[in-house]
SETOR-68297 format. One record per residue: residue in three letters; x, y, z of N, C-alpha, C in turn. Coordinates in Angstrom, 1 decimal. Each point is the difference from the previous one (the first is absolute). Last residue first. Example, Ala and Ser with C-alpha at 12.3 -4.5 7.8 and 13.67 -1.06 7.14 Angstrom:
<atom ser; <12.8; -2.2; 7.1>; <0.9; 1.1; 0.0>; <-0.8; 1.1; 0.8>>
<atom ala; <0.3; -5.7; -0.1>; <-0.9; 1.2; 0.0>; <0.9; 1.2; 0.0>>
***
This chain:
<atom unk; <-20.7; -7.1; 14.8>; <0.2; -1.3; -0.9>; <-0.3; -1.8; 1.5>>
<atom unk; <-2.7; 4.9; -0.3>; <0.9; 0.0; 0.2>; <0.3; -1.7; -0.4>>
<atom unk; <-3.4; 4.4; -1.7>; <0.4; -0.6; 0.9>; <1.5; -1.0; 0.2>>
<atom unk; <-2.7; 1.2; -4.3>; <0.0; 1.0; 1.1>; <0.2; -0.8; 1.2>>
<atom unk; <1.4; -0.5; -5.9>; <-0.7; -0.7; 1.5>; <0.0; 0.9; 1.2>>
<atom unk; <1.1; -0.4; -6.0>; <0.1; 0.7; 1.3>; <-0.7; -0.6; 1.0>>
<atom unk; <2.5; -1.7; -4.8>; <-1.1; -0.1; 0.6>; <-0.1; 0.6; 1.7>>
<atom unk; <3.0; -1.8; -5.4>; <-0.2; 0.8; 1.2>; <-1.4; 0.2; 1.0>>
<atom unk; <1.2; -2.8; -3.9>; <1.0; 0.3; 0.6>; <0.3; 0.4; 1.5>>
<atom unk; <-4.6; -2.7; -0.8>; <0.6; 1.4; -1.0>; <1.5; 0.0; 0.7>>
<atom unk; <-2.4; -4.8; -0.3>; <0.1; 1.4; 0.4>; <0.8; 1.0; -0.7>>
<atom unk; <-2.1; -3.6; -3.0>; <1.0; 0.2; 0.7>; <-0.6; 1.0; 1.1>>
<atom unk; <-2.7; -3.8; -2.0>; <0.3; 1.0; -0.2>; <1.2; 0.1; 1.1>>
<atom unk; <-0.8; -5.0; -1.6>; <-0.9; 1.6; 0.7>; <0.3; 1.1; -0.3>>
<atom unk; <1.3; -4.9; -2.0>; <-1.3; 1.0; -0.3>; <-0.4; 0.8; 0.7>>
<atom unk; <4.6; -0.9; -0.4>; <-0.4; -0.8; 1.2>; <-2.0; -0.1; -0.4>>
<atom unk; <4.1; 1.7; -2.9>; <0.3; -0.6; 0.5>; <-0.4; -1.2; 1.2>>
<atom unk; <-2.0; 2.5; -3.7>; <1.0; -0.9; -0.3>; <0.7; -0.9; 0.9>>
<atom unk; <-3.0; 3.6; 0.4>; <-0.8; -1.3; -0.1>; <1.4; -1.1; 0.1>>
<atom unk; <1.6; 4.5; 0.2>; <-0.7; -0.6; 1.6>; <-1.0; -1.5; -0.5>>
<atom unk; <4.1; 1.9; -3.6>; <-1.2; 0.6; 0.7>; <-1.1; -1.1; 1.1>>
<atom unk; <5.7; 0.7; -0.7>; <-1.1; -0.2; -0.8>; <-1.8; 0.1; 0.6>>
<atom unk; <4.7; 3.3; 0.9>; <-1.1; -1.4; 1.1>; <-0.9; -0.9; -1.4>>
<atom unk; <2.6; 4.8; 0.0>; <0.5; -1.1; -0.7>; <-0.5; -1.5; 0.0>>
<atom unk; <-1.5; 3.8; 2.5>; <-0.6; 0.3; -1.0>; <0.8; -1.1; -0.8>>
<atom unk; <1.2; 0.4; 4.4>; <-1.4; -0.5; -0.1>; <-0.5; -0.4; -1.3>>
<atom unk; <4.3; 2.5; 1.2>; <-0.3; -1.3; 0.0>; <-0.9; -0.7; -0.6>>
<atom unk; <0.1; 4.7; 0.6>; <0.8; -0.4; -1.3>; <0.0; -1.6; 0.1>>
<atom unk; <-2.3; 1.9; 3.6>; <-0.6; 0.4; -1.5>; <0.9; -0.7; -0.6>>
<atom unk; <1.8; -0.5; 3.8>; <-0.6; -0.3; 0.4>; <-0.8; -0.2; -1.7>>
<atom unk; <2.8; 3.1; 1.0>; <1.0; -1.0; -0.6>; <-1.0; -1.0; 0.1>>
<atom unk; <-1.5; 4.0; 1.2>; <0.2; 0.2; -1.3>; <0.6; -1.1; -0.6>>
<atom unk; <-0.7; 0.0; 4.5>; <-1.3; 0.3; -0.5>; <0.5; -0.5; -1.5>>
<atom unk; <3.1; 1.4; 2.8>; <-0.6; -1.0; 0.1>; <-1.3; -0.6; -1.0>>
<atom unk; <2.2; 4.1; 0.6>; <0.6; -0.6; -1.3>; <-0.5; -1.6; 0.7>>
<atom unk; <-1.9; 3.0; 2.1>; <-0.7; 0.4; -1.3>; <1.1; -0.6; -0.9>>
<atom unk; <0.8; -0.4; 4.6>; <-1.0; -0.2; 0.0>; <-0.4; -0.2; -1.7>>
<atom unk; <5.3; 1.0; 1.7>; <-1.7; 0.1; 0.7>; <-1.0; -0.5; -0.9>>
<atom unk; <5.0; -1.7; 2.1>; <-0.9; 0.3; -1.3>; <-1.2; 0.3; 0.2>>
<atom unk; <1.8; -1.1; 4.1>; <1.5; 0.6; -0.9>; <-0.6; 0.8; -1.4>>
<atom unk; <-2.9; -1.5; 4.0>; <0.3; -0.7; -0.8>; <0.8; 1.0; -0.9>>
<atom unk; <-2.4; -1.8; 5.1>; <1.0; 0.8; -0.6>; <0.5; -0.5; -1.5>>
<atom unk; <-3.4; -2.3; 2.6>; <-0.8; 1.5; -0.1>; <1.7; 0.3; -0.7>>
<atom unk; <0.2; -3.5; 2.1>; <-0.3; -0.5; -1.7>; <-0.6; 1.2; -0.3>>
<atom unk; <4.6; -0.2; 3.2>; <-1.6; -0.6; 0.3>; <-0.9; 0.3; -1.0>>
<atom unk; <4.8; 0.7; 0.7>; <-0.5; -1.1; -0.4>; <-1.6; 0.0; 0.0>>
<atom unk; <2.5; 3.8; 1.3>; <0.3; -0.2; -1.2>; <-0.6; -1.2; -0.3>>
<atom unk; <-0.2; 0.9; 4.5>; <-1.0; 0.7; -0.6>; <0.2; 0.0; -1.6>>
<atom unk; <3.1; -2.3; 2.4>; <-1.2; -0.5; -0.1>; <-1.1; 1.0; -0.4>>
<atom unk; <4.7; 1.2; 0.4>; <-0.2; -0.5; -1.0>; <-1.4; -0.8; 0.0>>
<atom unk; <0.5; 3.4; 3.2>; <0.1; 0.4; -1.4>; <0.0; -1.0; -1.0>>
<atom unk; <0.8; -1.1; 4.6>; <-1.5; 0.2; -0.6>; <-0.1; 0.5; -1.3>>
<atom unk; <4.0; -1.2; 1.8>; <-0.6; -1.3; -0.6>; <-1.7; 0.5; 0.2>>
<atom unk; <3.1; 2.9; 0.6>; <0.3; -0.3; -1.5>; <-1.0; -0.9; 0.0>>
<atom unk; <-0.4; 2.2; 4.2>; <0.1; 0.9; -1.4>; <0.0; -0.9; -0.7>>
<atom unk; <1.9; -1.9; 2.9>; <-1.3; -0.3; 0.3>; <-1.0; 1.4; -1.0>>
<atom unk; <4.5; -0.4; 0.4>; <-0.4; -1.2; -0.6>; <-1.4; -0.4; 0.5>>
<atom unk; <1.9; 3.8; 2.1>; <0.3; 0.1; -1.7>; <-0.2; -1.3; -0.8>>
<atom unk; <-0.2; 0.0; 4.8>; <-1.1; 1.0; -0.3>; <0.3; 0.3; -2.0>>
<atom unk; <2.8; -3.3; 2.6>; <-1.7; -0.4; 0.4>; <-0.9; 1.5; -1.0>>
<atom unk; <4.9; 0.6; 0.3>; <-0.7; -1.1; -0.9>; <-1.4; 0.1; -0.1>>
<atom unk; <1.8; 3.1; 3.1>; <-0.2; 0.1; -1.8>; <-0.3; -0.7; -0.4>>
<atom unk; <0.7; -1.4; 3.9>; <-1.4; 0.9; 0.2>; <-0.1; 0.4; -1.4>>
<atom unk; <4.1; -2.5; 1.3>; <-1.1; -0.8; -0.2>; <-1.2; 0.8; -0.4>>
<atom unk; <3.8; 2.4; 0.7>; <0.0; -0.6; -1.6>; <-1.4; -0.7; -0.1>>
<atom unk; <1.2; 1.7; 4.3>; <-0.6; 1.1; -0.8>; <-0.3; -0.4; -1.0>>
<atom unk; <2.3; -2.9; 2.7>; <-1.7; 0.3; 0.5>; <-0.3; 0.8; -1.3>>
<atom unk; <4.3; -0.2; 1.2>; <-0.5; -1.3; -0.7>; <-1.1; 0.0; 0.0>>
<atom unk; <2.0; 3.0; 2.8>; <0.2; 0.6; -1.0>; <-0.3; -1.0; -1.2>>
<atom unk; <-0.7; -0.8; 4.2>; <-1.1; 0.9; -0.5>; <0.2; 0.4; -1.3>>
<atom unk; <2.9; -2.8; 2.4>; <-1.0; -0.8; -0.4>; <-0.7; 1.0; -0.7>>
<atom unk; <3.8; 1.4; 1.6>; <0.4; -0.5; -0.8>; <-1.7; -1.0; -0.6>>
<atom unk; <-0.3; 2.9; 4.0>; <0.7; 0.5; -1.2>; <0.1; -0.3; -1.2>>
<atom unk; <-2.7; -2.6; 3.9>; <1.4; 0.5; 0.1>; <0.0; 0.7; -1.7>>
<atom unk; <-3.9; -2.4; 1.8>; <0.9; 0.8; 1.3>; <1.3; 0.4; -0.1>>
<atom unk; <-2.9; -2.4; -3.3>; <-0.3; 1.3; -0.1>; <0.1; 0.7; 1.2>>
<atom unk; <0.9; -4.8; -0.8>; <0.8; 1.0; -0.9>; <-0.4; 1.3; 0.2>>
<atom unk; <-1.1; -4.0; 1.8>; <-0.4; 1.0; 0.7>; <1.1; 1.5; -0.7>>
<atom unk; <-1.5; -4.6; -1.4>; <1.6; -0.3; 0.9>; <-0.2; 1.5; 0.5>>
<atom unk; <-4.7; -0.9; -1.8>; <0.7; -1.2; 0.2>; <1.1; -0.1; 1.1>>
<atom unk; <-0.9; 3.6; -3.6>; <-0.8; 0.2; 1.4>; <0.4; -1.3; 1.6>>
<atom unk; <2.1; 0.4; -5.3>; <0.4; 0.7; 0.9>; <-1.0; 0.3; 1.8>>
<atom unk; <-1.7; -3.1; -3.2>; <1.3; -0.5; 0.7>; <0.7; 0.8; 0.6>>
<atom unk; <-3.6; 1.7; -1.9>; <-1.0; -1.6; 0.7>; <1.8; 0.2; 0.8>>
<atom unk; <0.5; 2.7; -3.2>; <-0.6; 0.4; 1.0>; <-0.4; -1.0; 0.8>>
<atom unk; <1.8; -1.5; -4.1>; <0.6; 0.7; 1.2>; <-0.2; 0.6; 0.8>>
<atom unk; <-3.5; -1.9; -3.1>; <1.1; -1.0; 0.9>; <1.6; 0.3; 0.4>>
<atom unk; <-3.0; 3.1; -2.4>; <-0.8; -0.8; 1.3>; <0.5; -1.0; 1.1>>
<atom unk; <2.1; 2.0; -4.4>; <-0.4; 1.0; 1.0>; <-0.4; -0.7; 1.2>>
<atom unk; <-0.2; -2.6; -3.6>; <2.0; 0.0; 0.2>; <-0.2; 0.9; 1.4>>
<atom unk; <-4.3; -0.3; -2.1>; <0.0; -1.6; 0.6>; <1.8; 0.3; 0.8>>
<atom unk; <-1.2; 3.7; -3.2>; <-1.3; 0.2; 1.2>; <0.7; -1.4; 0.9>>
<atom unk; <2.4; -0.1; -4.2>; <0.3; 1.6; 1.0>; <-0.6; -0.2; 1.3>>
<atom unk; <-1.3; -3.3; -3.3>; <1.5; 0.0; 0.4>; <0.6; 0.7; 1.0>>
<atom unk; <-4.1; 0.8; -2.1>; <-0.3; -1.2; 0.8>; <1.6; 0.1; 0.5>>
<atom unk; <0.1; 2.6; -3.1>; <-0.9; 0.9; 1.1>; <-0.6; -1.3; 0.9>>
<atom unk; <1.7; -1.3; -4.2>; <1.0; 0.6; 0.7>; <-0.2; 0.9; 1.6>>
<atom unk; <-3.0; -2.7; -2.8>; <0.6; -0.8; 0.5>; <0.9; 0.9; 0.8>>
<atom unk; <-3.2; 2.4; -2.5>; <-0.5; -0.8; 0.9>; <1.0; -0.8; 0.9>>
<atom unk; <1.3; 2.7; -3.7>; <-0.1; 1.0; 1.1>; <-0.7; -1.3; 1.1>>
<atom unk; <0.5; -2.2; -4.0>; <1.3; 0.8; 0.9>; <0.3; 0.7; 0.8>>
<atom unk; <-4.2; -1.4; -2.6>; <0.5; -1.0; 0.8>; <1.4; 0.6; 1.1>>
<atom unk; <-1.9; 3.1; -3.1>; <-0.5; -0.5; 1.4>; <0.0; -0.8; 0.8>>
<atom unk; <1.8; 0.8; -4.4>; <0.8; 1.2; 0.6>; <-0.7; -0.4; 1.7>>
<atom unk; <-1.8; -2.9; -3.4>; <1.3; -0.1; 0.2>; <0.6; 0.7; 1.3>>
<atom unk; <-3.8; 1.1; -2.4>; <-0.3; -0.9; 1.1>; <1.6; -0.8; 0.7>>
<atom unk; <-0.1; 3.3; -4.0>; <-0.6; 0.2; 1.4>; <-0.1; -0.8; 1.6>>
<atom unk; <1.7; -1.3; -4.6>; <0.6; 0.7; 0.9>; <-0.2; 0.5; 1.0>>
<atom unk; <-3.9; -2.0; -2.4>; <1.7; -1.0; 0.3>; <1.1; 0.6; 0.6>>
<atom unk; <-3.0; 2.8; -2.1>; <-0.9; -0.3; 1.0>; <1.1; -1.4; 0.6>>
<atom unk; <1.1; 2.0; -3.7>; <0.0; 1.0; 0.5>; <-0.7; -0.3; 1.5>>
<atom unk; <0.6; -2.9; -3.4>; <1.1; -0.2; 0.2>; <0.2; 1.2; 1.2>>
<atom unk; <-4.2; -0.8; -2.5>; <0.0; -1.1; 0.9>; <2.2; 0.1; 0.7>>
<atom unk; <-1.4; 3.5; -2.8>; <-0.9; -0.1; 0.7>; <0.3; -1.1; 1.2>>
<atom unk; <1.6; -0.3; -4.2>; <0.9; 1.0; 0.7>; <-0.6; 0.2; 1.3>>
<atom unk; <-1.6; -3.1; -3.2>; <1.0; -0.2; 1.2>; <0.8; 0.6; 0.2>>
<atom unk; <-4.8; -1.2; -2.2>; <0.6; 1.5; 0.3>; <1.1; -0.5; 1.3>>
<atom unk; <-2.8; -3.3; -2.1>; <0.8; 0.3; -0.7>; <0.7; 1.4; 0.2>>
<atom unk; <-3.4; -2.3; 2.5>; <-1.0; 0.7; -1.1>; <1.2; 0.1; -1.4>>
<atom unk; <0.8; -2.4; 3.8>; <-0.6; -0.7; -0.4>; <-0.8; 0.7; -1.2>>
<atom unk; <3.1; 2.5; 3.0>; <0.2; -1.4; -0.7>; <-0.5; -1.0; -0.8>>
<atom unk; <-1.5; 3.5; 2.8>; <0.8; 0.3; -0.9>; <0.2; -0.9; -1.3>>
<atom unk; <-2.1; -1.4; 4.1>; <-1.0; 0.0; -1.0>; <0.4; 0.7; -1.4>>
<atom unk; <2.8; -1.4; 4.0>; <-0.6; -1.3; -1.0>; <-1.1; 0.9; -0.9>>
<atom unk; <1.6; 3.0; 3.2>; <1.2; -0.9; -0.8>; <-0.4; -0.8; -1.0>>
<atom unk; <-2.7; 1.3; 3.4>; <0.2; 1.1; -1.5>; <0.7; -0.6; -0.7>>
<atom unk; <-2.5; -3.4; 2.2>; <1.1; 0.9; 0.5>; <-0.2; 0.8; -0.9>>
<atom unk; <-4.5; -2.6; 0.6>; <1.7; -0.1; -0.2>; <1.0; 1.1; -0.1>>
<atom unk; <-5.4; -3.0; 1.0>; <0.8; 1.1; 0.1>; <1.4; -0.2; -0.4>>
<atom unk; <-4.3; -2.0; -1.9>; <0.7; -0.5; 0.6>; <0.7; 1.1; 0.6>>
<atom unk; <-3.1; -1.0; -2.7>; <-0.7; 0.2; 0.9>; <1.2; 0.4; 0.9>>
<atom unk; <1.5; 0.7; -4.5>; <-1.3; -0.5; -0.5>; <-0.8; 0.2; 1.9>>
<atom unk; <4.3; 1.3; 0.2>; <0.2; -0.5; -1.1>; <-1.7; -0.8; 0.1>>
<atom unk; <1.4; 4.6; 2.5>; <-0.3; -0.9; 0.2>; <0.3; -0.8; -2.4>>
<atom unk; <1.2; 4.4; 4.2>; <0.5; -0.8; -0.9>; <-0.5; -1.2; 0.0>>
<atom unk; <-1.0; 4.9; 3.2>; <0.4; -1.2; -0.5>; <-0.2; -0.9; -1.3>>
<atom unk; <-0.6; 5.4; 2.9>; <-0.3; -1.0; -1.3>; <1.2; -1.1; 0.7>>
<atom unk; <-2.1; 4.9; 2.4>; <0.8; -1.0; -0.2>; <-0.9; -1.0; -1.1>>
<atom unk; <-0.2; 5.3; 1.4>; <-0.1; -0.3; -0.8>; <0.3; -1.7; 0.4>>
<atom unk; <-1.4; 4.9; 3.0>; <1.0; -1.8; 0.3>; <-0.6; -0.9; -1.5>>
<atom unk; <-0.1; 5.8; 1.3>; <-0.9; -1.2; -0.9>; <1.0; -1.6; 0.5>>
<atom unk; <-2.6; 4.2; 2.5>; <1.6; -0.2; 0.2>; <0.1; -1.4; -1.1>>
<atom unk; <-3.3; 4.7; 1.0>; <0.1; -1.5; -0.6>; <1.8; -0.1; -0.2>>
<atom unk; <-2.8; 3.5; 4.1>; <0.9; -0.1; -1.6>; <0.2; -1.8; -0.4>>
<atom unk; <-3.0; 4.4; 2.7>; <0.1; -1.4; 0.0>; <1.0; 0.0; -1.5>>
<atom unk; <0.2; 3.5; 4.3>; <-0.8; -0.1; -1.5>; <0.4; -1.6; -0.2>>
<atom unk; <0.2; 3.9; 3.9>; <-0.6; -1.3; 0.1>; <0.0; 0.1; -1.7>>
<atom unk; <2.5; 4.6; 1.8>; <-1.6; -0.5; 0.4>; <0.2; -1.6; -0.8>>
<atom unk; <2.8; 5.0; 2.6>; <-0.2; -1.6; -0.7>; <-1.2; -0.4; -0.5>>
<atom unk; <3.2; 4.6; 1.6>; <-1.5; -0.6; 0.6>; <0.3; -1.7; -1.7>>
<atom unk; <3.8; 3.0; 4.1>; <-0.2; -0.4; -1.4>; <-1.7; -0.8; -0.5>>
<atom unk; <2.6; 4.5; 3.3>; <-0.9; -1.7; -0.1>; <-0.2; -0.6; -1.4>>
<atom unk; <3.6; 4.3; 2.8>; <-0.6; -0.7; -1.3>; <-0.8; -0.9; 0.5>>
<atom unk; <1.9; 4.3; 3.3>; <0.2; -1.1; -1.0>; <-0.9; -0.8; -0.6>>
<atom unk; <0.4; 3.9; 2.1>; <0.3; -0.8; 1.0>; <0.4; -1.2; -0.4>>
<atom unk; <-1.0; 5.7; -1.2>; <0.0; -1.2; -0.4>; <0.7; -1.1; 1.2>>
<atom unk; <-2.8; 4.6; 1.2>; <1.2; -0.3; -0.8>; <0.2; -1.3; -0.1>>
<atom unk; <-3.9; 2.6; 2.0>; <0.5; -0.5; -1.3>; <1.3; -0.5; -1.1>>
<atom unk; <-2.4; 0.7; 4.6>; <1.0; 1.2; -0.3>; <0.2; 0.2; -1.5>>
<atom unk; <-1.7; -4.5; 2.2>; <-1.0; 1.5; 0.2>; <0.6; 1.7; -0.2>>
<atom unk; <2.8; -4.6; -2.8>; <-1.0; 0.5; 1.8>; <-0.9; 1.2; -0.1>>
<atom unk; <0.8; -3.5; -4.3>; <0.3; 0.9; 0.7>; <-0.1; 0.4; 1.2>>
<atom unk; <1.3; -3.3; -4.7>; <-1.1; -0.1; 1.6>; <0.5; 1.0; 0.5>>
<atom unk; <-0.8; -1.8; -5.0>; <1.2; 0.8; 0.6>; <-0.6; -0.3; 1.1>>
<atom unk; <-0.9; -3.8; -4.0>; <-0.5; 1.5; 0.9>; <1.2; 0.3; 0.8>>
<atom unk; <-0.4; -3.5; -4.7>; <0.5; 0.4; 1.1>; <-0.8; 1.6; 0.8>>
<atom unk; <-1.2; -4.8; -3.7>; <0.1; 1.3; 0.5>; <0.8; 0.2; 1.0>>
<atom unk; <-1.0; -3.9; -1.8>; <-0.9; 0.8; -1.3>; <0.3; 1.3; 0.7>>
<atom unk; <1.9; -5.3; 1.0>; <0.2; 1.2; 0.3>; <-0.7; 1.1; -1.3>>
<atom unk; <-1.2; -5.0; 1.3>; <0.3; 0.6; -0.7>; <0.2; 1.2; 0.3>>
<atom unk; <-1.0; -5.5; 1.7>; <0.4; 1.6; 0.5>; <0.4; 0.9; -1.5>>
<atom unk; <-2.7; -4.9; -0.5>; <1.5; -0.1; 0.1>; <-0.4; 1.8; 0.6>>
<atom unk; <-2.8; -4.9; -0.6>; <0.0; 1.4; -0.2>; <1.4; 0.6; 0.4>>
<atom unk; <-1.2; -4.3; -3.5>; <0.5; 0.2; 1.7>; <-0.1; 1.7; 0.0>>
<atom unk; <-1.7; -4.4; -4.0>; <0.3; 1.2; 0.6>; <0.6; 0.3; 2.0>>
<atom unk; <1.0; -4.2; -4.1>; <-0.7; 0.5; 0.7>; <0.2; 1.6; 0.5>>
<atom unk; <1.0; -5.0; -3.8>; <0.5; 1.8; 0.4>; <-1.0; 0.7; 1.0>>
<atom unk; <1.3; -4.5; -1.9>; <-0.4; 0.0; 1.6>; <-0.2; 0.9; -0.1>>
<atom unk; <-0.1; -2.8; -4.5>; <0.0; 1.4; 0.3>; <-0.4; -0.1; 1.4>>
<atom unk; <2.0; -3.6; -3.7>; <-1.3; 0.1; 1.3>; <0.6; 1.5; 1.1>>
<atom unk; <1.1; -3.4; -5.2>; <0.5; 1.2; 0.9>; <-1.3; 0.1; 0.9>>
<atom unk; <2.7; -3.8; -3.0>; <-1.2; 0.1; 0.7>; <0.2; 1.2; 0.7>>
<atom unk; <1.7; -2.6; -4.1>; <0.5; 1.2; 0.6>; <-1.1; 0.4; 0.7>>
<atom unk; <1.1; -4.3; -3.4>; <-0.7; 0.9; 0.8>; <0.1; 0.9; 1.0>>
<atom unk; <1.6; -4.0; -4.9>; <0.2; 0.8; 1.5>; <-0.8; 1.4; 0.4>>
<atom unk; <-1.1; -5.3; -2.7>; <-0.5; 1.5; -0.1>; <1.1; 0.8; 1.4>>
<atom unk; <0.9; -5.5; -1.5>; <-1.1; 1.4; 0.6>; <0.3; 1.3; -0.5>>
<atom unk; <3.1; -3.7; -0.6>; <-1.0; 0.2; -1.4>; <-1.3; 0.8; 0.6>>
<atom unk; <4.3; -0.9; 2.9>; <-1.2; -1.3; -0.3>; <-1.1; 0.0; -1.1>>
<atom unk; <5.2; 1.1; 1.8>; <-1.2; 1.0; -0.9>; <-0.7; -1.6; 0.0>>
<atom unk; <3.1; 0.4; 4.6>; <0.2; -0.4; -2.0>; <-1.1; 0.5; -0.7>>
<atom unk; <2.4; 1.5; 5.2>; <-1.1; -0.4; -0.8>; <0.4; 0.0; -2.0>>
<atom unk; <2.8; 1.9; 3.9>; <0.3; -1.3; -0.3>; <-1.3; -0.8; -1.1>>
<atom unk; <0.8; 3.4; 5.0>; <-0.1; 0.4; -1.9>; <0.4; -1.1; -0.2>>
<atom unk; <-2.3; 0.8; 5.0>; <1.3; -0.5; -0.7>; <-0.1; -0.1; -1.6>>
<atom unk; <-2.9; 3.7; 3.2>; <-0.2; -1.1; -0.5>; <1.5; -0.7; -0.9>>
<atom unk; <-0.3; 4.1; 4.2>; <-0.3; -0.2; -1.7>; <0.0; -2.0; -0.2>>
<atom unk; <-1.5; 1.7; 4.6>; <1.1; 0.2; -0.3>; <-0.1; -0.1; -1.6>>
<atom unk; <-2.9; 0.1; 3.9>; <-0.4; 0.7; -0.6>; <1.4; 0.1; -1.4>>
<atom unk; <1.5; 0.3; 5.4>; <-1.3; -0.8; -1.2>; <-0.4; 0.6; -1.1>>
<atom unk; <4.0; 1.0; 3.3>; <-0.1; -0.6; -1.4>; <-1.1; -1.0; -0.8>>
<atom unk; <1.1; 2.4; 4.6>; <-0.3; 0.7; -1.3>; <-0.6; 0.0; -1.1>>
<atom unk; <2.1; -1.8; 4.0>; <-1.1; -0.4; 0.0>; <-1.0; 0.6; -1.3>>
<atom unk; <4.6; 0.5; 1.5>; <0.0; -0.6; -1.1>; <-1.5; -0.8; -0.3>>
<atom unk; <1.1; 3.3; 3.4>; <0.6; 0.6; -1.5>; <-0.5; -1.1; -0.8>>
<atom unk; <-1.1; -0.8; 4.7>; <-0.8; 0.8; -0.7>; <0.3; 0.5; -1.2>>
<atom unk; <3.4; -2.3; 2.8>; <-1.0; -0.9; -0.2>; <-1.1; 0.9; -0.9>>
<atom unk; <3.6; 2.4; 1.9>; <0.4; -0.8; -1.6>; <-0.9; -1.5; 0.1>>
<atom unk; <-0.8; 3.8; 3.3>; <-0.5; 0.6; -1.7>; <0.9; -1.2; -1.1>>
<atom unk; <-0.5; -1.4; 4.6>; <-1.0; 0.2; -0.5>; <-0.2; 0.8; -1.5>>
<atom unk; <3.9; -0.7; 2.9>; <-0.3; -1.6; -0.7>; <-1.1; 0.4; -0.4>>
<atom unk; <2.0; 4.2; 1.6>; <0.0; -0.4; -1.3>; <-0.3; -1.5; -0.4>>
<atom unk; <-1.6; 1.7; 4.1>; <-0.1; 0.5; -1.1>; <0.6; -0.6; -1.7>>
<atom unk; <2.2; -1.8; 4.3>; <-1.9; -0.1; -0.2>; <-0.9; 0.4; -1.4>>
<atom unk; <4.3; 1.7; 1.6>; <0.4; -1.4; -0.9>; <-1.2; -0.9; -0.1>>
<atom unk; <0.0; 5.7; 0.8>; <0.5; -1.7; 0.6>; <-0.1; -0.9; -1.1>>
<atom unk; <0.7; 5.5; -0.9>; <-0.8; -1.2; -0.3>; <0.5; -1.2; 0.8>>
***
């Protein structure tokens, strides 16, 4: 890899990070919590092995195998949800929390945790990596023995912190969620239902806990 290369994959790692989880911290506002799921699940045709034949020469004796295949469509389901306080969106975290389920919200806290760390540390590694290479390239370190052998650490870094700090961003981003779906929901219900009732509080009706949507956020 040149030193080209790698300034482009540690500009493109952390371009990643859109789309990032929402900052936790929200206060109960006496809304309704909501669990918005929106089904992407799509078909793709995919190869299927349904058989094998022998192959033979004109003598008949065997020559070897073909494997025969055939086209079938398969549903690949992409389920995603988000956390909303009345219109509002919000973290898992905050919505745990807000429903009173803080094992949950302490389960998703760690998580996000464990990502910050792969994030910064793998920034540390990739940026530490880079800027030896830049500098071993620079005093021409990589003409002598002693340089190359300083070289090698840089390439680990760059390449193992650039692993971590995508790993931890694909952990941040608001599709990934530590707690799945149906205890969301469920903490969402149990909430709701303690809610004094929807005239009471605003004269409209509530939305529903829960509520499906097709397409994308």
């Amino acid at each position: 890899m040149r030193v080209d290369h790698a300034v482009l994959v540690a500009v493109l790692v952390p371009a990643l990070g859109c789309n990032m989880v929402l900052p936790s911290g929200r206060r109960p506002t006496g809304e309704p919590l909501v669990v918005e799921v929106r089904d992407k699940s799509y078909n793709v045709l995919r190869s299927h092995s349904v058989g094998q034949i022998e192959l033979k020469d004109s003598s008949g004796r065997d020559v070897g195998t073909a494997n025969l295949t055939e086209n079938r469509l398969v549903h690949v389901p992409d389920v995603r949800w988000r956390a909303l306080q009345g219109v509002q969106p919000i973290s898992d975290e905050d919505l745990f929390r807000i429903a009173g389920d803080t094992e949950a919200a302490e389960i998703d806290r760690g998580f996000r945790r464990t990502s910050r760390l792969l994030m910064w540390t793998g920034a540390l590694l990739t940026f530490g990596g880079l800027g030896e290479m830049v500098l071993a390239r620079e005093l021409e370190w990589t003409e002598t023995s002693a340089g190359k052998a300083a070289f090698y650490p840089a390439y680990a870094g760059l390449i193992f912190g650039s692993w971590m700090m995508f790993a931890g961003l694909r952990r941040q981003q608001r599709d990934a969620h530590p707690v799945p779906l149906d205890r969301a929901r469920e903490a969402a219900e149990r909430y709701n239902a303690r809610l004094p009732p929807p005239t009471a509080r605003s004269g409209a009706p509530a939305p529903a806990a829960v509520f499906s949507l097709r397409g994308t956020f």
